[in-house]
C-alpha positions as a printed Julia matrix, in Angstrom:
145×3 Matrix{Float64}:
   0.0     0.0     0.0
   1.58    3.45   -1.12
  -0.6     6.1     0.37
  -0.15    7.18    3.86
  -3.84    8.28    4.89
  -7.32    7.47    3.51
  -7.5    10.9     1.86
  -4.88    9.97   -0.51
  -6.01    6.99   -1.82
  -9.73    8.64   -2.28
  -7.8    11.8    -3.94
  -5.72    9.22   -6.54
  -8.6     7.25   -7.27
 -11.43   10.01   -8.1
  -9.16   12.37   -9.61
 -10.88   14.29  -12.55
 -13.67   12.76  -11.71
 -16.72   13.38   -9.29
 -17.64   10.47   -7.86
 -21.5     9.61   -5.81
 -21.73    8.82   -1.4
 -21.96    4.91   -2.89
 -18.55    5.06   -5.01
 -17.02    6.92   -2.54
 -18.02    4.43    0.2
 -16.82    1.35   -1.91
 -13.63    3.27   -2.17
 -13.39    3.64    1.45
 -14.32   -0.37    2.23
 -11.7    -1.2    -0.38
  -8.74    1.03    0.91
  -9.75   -0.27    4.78
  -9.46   -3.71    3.29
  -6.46   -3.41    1.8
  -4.97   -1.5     5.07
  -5.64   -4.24    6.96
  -4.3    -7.01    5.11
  -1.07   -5.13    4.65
  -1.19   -4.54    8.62
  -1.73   -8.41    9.31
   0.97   -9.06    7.02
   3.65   -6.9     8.63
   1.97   -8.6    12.22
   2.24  -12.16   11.25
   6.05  -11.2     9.79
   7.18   -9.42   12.85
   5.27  -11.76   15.62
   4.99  -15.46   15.16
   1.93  -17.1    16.52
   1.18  -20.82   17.68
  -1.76  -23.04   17.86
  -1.98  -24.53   21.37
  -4.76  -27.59   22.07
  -6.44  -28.06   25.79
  -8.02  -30.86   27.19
 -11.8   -29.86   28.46
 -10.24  -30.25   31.93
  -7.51  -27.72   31.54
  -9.89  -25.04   29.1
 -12.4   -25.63   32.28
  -9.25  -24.07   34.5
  -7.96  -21.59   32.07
 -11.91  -20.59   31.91
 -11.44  -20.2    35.88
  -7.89  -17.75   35.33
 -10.06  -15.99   33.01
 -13.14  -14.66   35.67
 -10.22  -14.08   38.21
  -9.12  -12.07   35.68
  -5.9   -13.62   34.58
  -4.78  -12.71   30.82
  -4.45  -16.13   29.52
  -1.93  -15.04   26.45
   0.03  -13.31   28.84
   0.35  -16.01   31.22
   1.04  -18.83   28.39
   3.8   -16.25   27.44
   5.42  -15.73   30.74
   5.58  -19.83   31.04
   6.89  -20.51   27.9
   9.76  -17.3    28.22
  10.77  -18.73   31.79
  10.64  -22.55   30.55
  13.45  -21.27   27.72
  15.19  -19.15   30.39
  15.52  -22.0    33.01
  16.76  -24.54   30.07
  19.03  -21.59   27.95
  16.53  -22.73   24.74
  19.02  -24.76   23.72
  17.57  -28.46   22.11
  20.5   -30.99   22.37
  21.57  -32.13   18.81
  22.79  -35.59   17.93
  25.61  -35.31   15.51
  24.83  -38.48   13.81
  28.04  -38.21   11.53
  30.27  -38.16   14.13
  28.88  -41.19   15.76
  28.4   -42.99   12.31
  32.35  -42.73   12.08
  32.81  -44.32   15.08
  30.37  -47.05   14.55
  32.59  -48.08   11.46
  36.0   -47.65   12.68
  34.78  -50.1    16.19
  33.53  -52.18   13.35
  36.8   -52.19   11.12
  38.84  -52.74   14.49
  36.26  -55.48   15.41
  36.86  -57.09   11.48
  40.53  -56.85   11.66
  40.86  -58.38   15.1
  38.25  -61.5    13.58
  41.16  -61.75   10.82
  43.83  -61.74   12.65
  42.49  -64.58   15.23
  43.46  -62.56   18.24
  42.29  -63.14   21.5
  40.66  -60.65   23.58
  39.4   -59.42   26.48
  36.15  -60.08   26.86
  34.84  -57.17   29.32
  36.05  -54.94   26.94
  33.59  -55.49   24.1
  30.95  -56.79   26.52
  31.79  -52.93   27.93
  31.19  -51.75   24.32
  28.0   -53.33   23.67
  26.52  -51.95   26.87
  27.7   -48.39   25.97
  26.2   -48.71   22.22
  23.06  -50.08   24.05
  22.89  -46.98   26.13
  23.55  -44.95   23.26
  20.63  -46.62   21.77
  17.99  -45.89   24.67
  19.18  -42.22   24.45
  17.89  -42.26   20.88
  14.97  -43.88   21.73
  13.96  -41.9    24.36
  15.32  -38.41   22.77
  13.54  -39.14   19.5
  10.82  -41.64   20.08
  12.08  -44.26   17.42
């Protein structure tokens, strides 16, 4: 939208011409539309929204907050900005290469020790397989697989 005020737009678009109350008023409607979808626009850029769901029991006690006359999106906000602050925001990443490249070279050693016939201690890989099973509940539980 290029004009700054109503008057403006209604100047640009009647000019040289003498327009009736109805033109003028579908003018008006149709600048106020357009106003407002530019203003949502800029809103939804600059300020990110999020759907939430509720159970019926917990709507029933936000309902409650609500006639004590708590501001509900204020409150949801204040949670969420102290949940971040209390954790830093920071979601622990996986770097899957790095553990991929491990996983082979314990399996190359593993290969090279079957071809040489070596003997070996076996706490040591009965060690390993209980750390790669640990690893493996993290992953589960971290990810839900």
């Amino acid at each position: 939208m290029q004009y700054n005020n109503l008057h403006e737009y209604l100047d640009e678009v009647f000019e040289g011409q003498d327009p009736t109350k109805l033109e003028i008023k579908q003018a008006k409607q149709d600048y106020w539309r357009d106003y407002n979808t530019q203003l949502k626009r800029r809103s939804r850029k600059n300020k990110r929204t999020f759907s939430v769901w509720f159970t019926r029991k917990e709507i029933v006690g936000i309902e409650s907050l609500k006639k004590k006359g708590v501001a509900v999106s204020s409150l949801i906000r204040r949670l969420v900005t102290n949940e971040l602050q209390t954790t830093d925001g920071v979601i622990q990443e996986i770097d899957t290469a790095v553990i991929e490249q491990q996983l082979f070279l314990i399996a190359e050693y593993l290969q090279e020790v079957l071809d040489a016939d070596l003997v070996l201690d076996t706490t040591k890989i009965e060690s390993l397989e209980l750390k790669v099973k640990e690893l493996q509940n993290i992953i589960q539980q971290d990810f839900d697989y």
